[in-house]
C-alpha positions in Angstrom: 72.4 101.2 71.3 72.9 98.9 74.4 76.6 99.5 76.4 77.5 97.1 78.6 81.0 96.7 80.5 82.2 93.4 82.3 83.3 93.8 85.6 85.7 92.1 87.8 85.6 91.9 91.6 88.4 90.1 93.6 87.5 89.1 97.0 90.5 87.9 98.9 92.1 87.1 102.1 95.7 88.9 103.2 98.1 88.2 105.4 100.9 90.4 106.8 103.3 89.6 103.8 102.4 92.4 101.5 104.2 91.3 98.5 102.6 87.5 98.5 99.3 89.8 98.6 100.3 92.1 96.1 101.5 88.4 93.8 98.0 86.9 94.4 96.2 90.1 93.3 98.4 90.0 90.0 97.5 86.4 88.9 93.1 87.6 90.5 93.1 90.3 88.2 94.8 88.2 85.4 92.2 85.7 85.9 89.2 88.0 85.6 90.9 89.8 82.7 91.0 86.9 80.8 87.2 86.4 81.2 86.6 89.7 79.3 86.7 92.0 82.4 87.1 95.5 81.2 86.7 96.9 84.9 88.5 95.3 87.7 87.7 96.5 91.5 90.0 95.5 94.6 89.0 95.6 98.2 90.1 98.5 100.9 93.3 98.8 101.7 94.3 95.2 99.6 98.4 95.4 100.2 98.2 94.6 103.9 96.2 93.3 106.5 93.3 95.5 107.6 96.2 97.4 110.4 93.6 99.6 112.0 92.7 96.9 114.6 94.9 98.7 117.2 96.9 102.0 117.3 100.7 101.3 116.7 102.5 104.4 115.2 105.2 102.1 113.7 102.3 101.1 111.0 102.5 104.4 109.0 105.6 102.8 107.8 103.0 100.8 105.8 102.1 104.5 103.9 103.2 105.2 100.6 103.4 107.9 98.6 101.5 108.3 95.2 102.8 107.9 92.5 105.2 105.3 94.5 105.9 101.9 94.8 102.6 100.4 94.8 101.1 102.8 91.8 103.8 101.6 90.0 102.9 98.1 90.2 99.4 98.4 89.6 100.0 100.9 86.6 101.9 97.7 85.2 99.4 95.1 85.8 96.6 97.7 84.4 98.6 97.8 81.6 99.5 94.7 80.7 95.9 93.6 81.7 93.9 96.3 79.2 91.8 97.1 82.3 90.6 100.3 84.3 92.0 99.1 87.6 90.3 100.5 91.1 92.9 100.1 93.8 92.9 100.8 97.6 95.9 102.4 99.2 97.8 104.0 102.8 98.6 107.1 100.9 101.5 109.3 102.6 101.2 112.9 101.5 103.4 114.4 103.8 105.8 113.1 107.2 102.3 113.2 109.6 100.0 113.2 107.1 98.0 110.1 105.6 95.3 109.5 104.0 92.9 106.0 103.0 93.0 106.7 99.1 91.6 105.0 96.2 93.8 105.2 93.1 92.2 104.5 89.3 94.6 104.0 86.8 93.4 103.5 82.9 93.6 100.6 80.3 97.2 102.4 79.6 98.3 102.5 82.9 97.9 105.9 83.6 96.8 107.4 86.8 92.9 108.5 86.0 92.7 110.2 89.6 92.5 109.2 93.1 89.5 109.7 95.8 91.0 110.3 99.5 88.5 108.5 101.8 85.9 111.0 103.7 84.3 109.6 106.1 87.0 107.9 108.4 85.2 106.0 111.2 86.5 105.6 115.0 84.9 102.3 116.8 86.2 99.4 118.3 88.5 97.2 115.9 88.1 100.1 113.2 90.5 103.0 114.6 91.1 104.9 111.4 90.9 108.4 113.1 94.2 107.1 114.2 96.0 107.0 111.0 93.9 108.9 108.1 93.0 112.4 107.9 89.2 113.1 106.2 89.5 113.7 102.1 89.6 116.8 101.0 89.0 115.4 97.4 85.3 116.5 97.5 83.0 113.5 96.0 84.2 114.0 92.1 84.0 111.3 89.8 86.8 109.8 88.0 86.7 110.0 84.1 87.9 106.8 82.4 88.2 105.3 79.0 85.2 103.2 79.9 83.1 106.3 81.4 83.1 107.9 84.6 83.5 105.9 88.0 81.9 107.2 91.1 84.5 105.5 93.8 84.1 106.2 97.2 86.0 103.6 100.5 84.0 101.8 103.0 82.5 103.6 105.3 81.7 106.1 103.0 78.5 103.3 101.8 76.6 104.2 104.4 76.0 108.1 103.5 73.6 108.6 101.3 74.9 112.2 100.6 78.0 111.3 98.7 76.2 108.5 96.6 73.9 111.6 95.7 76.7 114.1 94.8 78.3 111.5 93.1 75.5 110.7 90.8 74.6 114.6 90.2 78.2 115.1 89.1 77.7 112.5 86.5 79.1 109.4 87.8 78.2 106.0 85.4 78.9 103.8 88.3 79.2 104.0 92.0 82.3 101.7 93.6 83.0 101.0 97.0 86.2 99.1 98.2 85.3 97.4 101.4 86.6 96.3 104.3 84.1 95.0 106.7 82.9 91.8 109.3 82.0 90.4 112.3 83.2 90.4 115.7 82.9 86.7 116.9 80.9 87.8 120.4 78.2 88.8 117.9 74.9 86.5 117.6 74.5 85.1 114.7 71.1 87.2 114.5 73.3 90.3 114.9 75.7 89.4 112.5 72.7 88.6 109.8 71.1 92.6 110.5 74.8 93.8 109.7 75.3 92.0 106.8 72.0 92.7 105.4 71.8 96.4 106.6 75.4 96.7 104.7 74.0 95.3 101.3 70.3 97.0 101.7 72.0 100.5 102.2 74.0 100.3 99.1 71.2 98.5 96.8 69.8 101.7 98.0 72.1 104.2 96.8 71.8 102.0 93.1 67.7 102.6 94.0 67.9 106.4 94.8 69.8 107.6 92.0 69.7 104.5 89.2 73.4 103.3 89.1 74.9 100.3 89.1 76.8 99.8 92.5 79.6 97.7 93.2 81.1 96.9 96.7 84.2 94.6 97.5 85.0 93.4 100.8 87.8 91.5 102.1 87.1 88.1 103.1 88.7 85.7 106.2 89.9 86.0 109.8 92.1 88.3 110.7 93.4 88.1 114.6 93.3 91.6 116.7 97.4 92.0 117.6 96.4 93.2 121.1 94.1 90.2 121.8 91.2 92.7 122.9 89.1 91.3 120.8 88.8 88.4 119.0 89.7 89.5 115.3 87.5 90.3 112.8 85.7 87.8 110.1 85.5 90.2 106.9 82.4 88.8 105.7 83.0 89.2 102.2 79.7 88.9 99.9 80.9 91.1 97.2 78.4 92.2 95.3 77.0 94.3 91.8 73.8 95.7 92.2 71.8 97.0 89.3 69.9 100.4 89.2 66.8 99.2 90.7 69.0 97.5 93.3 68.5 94.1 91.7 71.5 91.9 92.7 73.6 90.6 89.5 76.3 89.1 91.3 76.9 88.6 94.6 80.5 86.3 96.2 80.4 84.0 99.4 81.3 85.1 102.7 83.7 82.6 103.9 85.7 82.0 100.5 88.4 84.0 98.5 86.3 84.6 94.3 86.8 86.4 91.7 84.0 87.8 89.9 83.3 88.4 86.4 79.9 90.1 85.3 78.0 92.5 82.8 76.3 95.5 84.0 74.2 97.5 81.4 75.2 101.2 81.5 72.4 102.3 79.2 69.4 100.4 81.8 70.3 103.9 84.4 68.5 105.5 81.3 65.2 103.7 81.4 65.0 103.3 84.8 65.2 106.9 85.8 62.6 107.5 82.7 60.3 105.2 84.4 61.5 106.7 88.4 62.9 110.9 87.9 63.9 110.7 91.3 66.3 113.8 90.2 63.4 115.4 88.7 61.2 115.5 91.3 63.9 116.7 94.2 63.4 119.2 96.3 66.5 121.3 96.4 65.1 124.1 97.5 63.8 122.5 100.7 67.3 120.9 101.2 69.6 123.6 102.8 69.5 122.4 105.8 71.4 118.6 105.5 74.4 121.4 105.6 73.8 120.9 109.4 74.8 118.4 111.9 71.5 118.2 113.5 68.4 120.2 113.2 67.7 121.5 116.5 
């Protein structure tokens, strides 16, 4: 017997008024809900503009704690909506301490769990070190009423570790919320092997351990405050892959869209029957990815 679940993806631009963001989210996942979406996925760190440009200490104020404010809302919409909802938040655990943290809540509103990001990445235009201290979650999947959702943030997509522990724990789907783009001094042919790298390196976590994978990324122009740089243009291109990587649905990368879609649960069956990449690991050759480098 075939299970299927329709998914919703909201791709959207912010801008620094949090509660016009949070409003236009709302009436998104009300749209896709209305479609049939039973899952609904929002992009990293969706309340706000992406902050991390520069290294203000005024911009913790932007933390909240969870449950707060912002669960509460989203435990409303979630809800009111019937939907699993996969939210993105500035989580503030204790005065000093913050985390980037994704929140699930259920069709009833209820908080399913919450992953705290892990890998927190330090480059030009992307200072998180700054203002989020590593998980200490662990990579555990979140059981839902619609099964059990392997979210991880951002630049946790690149690690194929975490996409592995994820799927050896069980997890149905893996998620990503996103947020990601271009730095205008880029060529266009360098901003074509980033975009295509970033969609090729999650197509092959859906490949390595036959999942569905879904990855939402803001999308528009968002001006650096300190005028270093010239901003960032998320790039968007939202995106369901099936688990042989095969695109199902993929958004633009200039333009806000929501996103409604089926993904087969039941095709991760067949298509590890036909490729037992888990069978044929092996582990006991493995003990070293425990070190940074193998000298």
């Amino acid at each position: 017997m075939r299970r299927t679940i329709k998914v919703g993806l909201i791709q959207q631009s912010c801008t620094g008024n949090t509660a016009e963001n949070m409003d236009k989210l709302k009436h998104s996942i009300e749209d896709v809900a209305s479609k049939g979406a039973e899952l609904v996925v929002l992009q990293e760190l969706h309340n706000t503009l992406y902050f991390c440009q520069t290294e203000n200490t005024s911009l913790f104020d932007l933390a909240e704690t969870i449950p707060g404010p912002s669960t509460e809302f989203y435990s409303g919409v979630a809800s009111a909506n019937g939907i699993v909802l996969v939210t993105s938040l500035f989580e503030k655990r204790a005065p000093g301490l913050y985390h980037n943290t994704a929140v699930v809540f259920d069709k009833d509103g209820s908080i399913a769990g919450k992953y705290r990001k892990m890998h927190i990445p330090d480059d030009p235009a992307y200072y998180e070190k700054f203002y989020f201290t590593p998980g200490d979650l662990g990579f555990e999947p979140i059981q839902t009423s619609i099964g059990k959702l392997g979210v991880q943030v951002c630049w946790d997509q690149w690690y194929p570790e975490g996409a592995r522990l994820m799927t050896l724990k069980g997890a149905e789907i893996l998620i990503y919320p996103t947020a990601i783009g271009w730095e205008s001094t880029d060529t266009p042919e360098e901003k074509a092997r980033q975009l295509e790298a970033w969609v090729i390196s999650q197509r092959g976590h859906a490949v390595a351990n036959g999942l569905p994978v879904i990855a939402v990324n803001r999308v528009g122009h968002e001006p650096d405050p300190s005028k270093q740089t010239n901003g960032i243009r998320f790039w968007g291109n939202s995106f369901v892959a099936g688990p042989q990587g095969e695109i199902l649905a993929q958004a633009d990368n200039m333009k806000e869209e929501n996103i409604v879609t089926e993904v087969d649960i039941t095709r991760s069956e067949e298509v590890r029957r036909w490729w037992p990449f888990l069978r044929d690991r092996r582990i006991d050759e493995f003990d070293k990815l425990t070190k940074r480098f193998v000298d």
